[in-house]
C-alpha positions in Angstrom: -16.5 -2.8 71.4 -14.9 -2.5 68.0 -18.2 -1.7 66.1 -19.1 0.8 68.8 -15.7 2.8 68.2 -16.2 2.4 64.6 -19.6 3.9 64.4 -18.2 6.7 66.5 -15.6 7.3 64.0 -18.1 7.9 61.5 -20.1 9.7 63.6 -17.4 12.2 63.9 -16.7 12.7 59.6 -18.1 13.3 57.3 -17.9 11.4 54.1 -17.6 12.9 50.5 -18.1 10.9 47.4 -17.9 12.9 44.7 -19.9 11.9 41.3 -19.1 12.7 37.9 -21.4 12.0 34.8 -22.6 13.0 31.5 -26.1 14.2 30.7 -28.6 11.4 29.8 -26.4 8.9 32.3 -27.8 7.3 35.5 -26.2 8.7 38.5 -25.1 6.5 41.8 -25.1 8.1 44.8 -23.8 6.8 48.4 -25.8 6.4 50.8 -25.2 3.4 53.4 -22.8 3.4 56.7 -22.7 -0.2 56.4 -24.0 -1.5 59.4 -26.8 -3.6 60.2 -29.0 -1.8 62.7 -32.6 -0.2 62.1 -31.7 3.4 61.4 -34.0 5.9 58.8 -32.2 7.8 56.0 -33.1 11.1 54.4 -32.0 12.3 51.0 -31.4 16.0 50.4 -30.6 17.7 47.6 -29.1 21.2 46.9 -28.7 22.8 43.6 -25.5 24.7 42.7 -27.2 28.2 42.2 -29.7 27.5 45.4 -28.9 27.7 49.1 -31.9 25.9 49.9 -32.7 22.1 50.4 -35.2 20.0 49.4 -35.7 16.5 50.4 -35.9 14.4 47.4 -36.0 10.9 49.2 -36.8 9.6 52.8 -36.9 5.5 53.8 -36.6 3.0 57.0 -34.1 0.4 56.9 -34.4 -2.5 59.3 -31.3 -4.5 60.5 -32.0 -7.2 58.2 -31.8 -4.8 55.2 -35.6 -4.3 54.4 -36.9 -1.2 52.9 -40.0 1.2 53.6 -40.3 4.4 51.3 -41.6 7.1 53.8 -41.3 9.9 51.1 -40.8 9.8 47.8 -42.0 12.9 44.9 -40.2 11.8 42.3 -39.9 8.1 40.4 -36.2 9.0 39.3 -34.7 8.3 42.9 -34.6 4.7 43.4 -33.0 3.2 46.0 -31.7 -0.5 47.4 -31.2 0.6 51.0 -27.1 1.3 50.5 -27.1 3.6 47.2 -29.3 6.2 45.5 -29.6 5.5 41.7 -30.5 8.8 39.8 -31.8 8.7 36.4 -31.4 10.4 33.5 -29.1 12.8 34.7 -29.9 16.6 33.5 -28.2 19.8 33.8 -30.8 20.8 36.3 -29.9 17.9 38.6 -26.4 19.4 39.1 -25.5 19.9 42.7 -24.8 17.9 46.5 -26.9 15.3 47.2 -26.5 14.6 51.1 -27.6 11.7 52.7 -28.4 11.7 56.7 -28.6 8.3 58.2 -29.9 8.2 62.0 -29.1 4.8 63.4 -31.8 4.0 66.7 -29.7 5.2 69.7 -26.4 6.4 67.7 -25.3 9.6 66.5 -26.4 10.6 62.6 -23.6 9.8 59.8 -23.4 12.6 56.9 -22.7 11.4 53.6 -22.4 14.3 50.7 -22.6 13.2 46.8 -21.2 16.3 45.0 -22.7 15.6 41.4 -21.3 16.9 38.1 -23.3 16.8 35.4 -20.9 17.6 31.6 -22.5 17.7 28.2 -20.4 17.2 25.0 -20.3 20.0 22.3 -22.9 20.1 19.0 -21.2 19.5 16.1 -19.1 21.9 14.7 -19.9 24.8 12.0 -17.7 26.5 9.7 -18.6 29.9 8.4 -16.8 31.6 5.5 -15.3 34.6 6.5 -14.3 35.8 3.3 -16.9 37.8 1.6 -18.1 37.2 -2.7 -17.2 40.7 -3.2 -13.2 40.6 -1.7 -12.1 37.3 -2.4 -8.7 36.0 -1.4 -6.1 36.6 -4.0 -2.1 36.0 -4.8 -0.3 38.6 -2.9 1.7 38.8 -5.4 -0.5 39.1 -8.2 -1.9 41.6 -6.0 0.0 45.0 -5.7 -2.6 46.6 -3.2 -2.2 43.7 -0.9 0.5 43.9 1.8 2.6 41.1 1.9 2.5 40.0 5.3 -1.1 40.5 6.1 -3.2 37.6 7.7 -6.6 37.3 6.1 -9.2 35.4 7.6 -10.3 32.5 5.9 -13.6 30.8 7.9 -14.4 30.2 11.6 -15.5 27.0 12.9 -17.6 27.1 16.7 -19.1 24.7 18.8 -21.8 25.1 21.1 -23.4 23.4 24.9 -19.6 22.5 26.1 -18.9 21.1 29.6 -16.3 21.3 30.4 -15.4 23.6 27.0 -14.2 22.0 23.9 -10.8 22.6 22.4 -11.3 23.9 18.9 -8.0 23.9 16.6 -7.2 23.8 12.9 -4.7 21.4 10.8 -4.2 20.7 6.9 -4.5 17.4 5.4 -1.5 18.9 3.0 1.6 18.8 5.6 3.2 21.3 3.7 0.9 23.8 4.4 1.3 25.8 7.7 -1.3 27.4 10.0 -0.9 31.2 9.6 -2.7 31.5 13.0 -5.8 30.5 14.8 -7.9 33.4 16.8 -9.1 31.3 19.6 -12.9 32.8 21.3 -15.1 31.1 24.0 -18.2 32.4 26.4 -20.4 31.1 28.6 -23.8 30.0 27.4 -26.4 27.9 27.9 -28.3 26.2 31.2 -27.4 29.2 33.7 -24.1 30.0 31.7 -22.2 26.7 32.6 -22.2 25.5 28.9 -19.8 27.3 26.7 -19.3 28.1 23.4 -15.9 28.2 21.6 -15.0 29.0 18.7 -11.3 29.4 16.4 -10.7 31.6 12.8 -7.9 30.7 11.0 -5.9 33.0 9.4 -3.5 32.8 6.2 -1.2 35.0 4.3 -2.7 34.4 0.9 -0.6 32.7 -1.7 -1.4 30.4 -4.8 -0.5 27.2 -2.8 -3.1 27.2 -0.7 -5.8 26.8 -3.0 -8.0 23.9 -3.4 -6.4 23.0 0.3 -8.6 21.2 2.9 -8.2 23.3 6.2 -9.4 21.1 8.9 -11.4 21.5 11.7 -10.7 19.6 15.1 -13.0 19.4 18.4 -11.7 17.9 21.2 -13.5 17.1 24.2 -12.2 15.6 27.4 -9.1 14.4 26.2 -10.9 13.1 22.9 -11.3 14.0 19.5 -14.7 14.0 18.9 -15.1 16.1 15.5 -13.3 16.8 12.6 -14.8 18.9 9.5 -13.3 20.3 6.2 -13.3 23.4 4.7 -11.4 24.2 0.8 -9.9 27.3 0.5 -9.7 29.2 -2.3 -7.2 31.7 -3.6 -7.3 33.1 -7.0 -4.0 33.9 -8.9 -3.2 34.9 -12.2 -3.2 32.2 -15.4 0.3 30.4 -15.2 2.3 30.0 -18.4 -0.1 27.9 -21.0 0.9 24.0 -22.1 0.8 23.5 -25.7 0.0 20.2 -26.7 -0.4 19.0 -30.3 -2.3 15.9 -31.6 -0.3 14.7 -35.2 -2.4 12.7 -36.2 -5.8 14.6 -36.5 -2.9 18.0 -37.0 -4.6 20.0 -34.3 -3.3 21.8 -31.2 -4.6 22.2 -27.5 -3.7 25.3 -25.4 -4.1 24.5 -21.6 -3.2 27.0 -18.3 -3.8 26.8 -14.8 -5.1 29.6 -13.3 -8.1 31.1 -10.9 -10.5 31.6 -11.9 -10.2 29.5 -14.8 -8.6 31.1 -17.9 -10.1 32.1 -21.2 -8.0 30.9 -23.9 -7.5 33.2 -27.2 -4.9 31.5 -30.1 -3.6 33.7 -32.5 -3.1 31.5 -35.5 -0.3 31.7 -38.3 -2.9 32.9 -40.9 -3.2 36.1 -38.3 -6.5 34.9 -37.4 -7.9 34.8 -33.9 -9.5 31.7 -32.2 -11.3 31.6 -28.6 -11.6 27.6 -28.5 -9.0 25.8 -26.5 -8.1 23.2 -29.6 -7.5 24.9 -32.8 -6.7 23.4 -36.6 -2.7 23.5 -37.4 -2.2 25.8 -40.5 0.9 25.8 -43.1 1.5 22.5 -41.5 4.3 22.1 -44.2 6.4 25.8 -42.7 8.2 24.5 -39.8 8.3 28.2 -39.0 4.9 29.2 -38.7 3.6 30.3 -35.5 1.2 30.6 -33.0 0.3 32.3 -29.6 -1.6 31.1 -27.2 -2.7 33.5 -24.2 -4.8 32.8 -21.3 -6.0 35.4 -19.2 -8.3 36.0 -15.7 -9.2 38.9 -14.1 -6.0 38.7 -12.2 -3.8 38.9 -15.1 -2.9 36.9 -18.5 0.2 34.5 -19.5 1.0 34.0 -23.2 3.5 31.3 -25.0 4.2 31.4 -28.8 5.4 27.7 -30.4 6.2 27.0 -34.1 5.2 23.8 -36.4 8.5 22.9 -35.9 8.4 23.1 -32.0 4.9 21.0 -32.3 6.5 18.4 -34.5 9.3 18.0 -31.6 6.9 17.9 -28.9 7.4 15.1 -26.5 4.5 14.8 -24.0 4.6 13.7 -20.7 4.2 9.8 -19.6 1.1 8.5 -19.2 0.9 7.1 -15.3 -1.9 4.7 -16.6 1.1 2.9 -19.1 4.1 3.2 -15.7 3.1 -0.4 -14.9 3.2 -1.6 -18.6 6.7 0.2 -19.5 8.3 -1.0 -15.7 7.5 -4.5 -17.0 8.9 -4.3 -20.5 12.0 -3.4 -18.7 11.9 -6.1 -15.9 11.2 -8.4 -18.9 14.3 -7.5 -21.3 16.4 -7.4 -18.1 15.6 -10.7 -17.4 16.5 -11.9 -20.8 19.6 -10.5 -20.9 20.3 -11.9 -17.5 19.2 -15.5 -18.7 20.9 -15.2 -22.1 24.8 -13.9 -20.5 24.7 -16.8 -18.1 23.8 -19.4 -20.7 27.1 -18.3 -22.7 29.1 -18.1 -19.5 27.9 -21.5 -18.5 28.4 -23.2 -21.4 30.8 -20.9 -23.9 33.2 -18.8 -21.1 33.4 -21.3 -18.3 37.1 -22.3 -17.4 36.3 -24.6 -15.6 34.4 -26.9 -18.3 37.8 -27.6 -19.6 39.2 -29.6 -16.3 35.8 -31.4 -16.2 37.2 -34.0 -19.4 35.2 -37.6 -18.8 37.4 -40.2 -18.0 38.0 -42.7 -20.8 38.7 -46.6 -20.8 39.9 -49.3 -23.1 40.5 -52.4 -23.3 43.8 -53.0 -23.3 46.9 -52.7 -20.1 48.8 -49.5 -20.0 50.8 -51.5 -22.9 49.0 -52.4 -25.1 48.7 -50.3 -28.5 47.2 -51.9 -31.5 46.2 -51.2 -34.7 42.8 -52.0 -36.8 41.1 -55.2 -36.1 39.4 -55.7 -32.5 40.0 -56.8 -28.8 38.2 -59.9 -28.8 38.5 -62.6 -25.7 38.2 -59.3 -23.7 34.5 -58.8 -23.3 34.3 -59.5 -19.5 36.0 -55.9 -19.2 34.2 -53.1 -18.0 32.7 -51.2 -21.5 33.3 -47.4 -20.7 32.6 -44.0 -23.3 34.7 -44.4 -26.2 36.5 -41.1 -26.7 34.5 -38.3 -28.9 37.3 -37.5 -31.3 38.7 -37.5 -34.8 40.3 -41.3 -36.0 43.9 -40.9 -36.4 45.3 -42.7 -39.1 48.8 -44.7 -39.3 50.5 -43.1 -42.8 53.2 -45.1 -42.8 52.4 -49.3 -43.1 49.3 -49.9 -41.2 45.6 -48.1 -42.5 43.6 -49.4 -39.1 42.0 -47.6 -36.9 43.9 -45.9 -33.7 41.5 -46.1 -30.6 43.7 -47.0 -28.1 44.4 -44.0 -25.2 48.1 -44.0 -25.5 48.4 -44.8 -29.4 49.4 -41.6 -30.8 53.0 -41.4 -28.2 52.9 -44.9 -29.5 53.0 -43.7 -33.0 55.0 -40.8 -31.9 57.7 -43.1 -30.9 57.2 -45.7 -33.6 58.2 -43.0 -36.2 61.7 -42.2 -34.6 62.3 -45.5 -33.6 63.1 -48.5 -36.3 62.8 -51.4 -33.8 59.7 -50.8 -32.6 57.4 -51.8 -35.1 53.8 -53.3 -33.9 52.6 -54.9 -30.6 50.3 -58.1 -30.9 46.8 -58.0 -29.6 46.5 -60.3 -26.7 44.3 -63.3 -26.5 44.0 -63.2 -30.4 44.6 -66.5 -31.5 47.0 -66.0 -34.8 47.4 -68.9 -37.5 50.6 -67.0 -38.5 51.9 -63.6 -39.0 50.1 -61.3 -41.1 51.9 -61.3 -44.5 51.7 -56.8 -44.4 52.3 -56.9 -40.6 55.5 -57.0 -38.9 54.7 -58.5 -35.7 58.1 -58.6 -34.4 59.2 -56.4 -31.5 62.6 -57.5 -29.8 61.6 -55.5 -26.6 62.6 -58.4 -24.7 66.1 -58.0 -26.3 66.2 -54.4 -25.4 65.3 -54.9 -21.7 67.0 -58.1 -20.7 67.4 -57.4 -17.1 63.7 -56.2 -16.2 61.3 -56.9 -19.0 58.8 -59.5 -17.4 55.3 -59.5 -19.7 53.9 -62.5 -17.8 54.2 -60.4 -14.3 51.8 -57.8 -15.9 49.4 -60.5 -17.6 48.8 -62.3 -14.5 48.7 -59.5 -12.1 47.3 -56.6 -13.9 43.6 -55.4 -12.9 40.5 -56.2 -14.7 42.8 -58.9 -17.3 44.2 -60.7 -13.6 41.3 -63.8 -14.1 41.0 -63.3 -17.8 44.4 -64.4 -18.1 44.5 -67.2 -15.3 41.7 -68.7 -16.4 43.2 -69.2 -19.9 43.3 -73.0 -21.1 47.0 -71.8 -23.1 50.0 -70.8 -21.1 52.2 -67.7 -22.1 55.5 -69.2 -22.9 57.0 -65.6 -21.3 58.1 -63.4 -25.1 57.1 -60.9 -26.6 57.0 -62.6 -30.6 53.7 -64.4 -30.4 51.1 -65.1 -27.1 48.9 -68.3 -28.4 
């Protein structure tokens, strides 16, 4: 029940599938209702500028999906029993294909295939618009020329467009503006559905635009498909000539832009007259002799006079082959400089070297200051950096050595005080008092109440074991330790 009402549906349309491709591409075509009964199809075509038909393809096709061709004039229709397949698609093959399938014992289903056939454009050509005889010149080297006159400057067309191309110009300079673009198509080609288009640029003529690229841009279905250059050319009077001198060989160049290219003609010191661009310096020892240099074009001439002085001064411009070489003579003397004001920071200017003093040890207890001689018995004590400085000497009675950290406030106070003479060296064994050496020191007499030296031997850090370990006691004074 449902496939009857289904086939009645399509019965009742008619289906459009429209087809769109280029020329030289295979073309599908629909041509199938999609059901499986025994039904014969017949393929007509009708061109766009024909109101007549013509069959281009007739066939059977069973239930099961077999095919037999009934009629069939041309090998380019192929078909599978659901689809037409066209090939090579030509300009000529433009039009509605319609398809009429007649099922056994159902009404006939219409199926039209509107085909589109495009072609893309030939490559573009640029003609010159601007003749030998009037070329475009400097408006304002120009006086017959109006100032805001376009001029054209070339034309650039394409032909066998479908749909048309878009032609437009652009400059590869940014700077440079379009003046304006005279846009042109018509209709040519296969029965006037291929067009030609074509766009002139336009310019107000002025020295900058010479030597500019002007390009040329197809596009074509929403692609770009061409570009082309063309180089403009505007002719202007010589500008002001460059002088340049070479002191070595003592000869002189004379340079000027222009177009067309300038003559050059030097009027040398001597009076003399010179057509080559490089000339021989004269009375090279007159800083005030002169030349003149004019170049001229059949637009106009420019002249500049210079002096030996002014050639002697000249300064020429910077070679862009030596930029690399000079940037890294620079980066390299930078870098020194850098390098070389750390260095006497780090080591010269630092204020903070001054609170980074090593530590230093001896071998003596916070109380112990001797003079000359050495600590021996004392080895087992950690051996530290002797101090890097200048030996004091005692003036007074003793010539040895100070070493010891506290010995100069020793000394200091030795000076301004008479009972405080010398301190022994501990664990030195002593046959008797040094005949030059006053060993006595009547600290114990001076602090009765609180002077303890045997609390300090046996309890001070790293002499602690040194001292308990001794064989000989300490009978507790300060006149001899044995």
């Amino acid at each position: 029940m449902k496939t009857s009402l289904l086939w009645s549906a399509l019965a009742a349309a008619q289906i459009n599938n429209d087809v769109t491709v280029e020329v030289g591409q295979n073309a599908t075509l629909r041509c199938s209702n999609d059901q499986a009964v025994e039904q014969t199809v017949y393929v007509d075509f009708q061109a766009l500028d024909d109101a007549s038909e013509s069959t281009v393809l007739e066939f059977d096709r069973s239930a099961t999906g077999q095919i037999e061709i009934k009629y069939h004039p041309s090998n380019r229709f192929i078909t599978d029993g659901r689809s037409i397949q066209l090939f090579n698609a030509q300009l000529s093959d433009e039009g509605t294909y319609t398809c009429t399938i007649r099922p056994t014992g159902s009404n006939k289903v219409t199926i039209r295939n509107p085909l589109v056939i495009n072609t893309k454009p030939s490559e573009p050509e640029i003609v010159n618009e601007v003749p030998q005889s009037r070329p475009l010149i400097d408006i304002y080297d120009d006086e017959t020329l109006d100032k805001d006159t376009l001029s054209s400057v070339a034309t650039c067309k394409v032909d066998g467009a479908k749909p048309p191309a878009k032609v437009t110009w652009h400059f590869e300079n940014q700077e440079n503006e379009v003046g304006d673009v005279i846009p042109s198509s018509q209709q040519v080609g296969y029965k006037e559905r291929q067009t030609q288009t074509s766009s002139t640029l336009q310019i107000i003529p002025v020295k900058s635009y010479d030597k500019q690229s002007a390009v040329c841009r197809v596009t074509w279905n929403g692609s770009v498909l061409y570009t082309k250059s063309f180089t403009i050319d505007v002719q202007y009077k010589p500008h002001t000539p460059i002088i340049r001198p070479n002191k070595a060989q003592q000869k002189a160049t004379c340079t000027a832009e222009g177009n067309p290219e300038p003559d050059i003609v030097w009027t040398l010191p001597d009076g003399t007259t010179d057509s080559n661009p490089t000339v021989l310096m004269q009375e090279v020892g007159n800083p005030n002799a002169t030349y003149t240099c004019m170049a001229q074009n059949d637009h106009g001439k420019s002249l500049l006079e210079t002096t030996n002085w002014d050639l002697d001064q000249f300064v020429g411009p910077v070679s862009t082959g030596n930029i690399g070489l000079i940037v890294g003579v620079v980066a390299g003397a930078i870098s020194i400089i850098c390098l070389a004001g750390y260095l006497i920071y780090r080591f010269c200017l630092d204020p903070t070297m001054a609170e980074k003093q090593p530590e230093y040890d001896y071998h003596g207890g916070q109380r112990d200051h001797y003079v000359g001689g050495s600590q021996t018995g004392l080895n087992s004590a950690p051996q530290r950096k002797t101090p890097d400085y200048e030996p004091e000497y005692d003036t007074d009675d003793e010539p040895g050595q100070i070493v010891s950290q506290t010995s100069s406030r020793y000394h200091q106070t030795r000076r301004s005080n008479s009972n405080i003479r010398s301190t022994p060296q501990r664990n030195v064994q002593y046959d008797g008092a040094p005949a030059d050496v006053d060993l006595v020191d009547n600290a114990k007499d001076r602090y009765e109440t609180d002077y303890n030296p045997s609390y300090y031997a046996r309890n001070t850090v790293p002499y602690k074991d040194t001292y308990m370990s001794m064989d000989n006691g300490y009978d507790g004074s300060d006149s001899q330790m044995v």
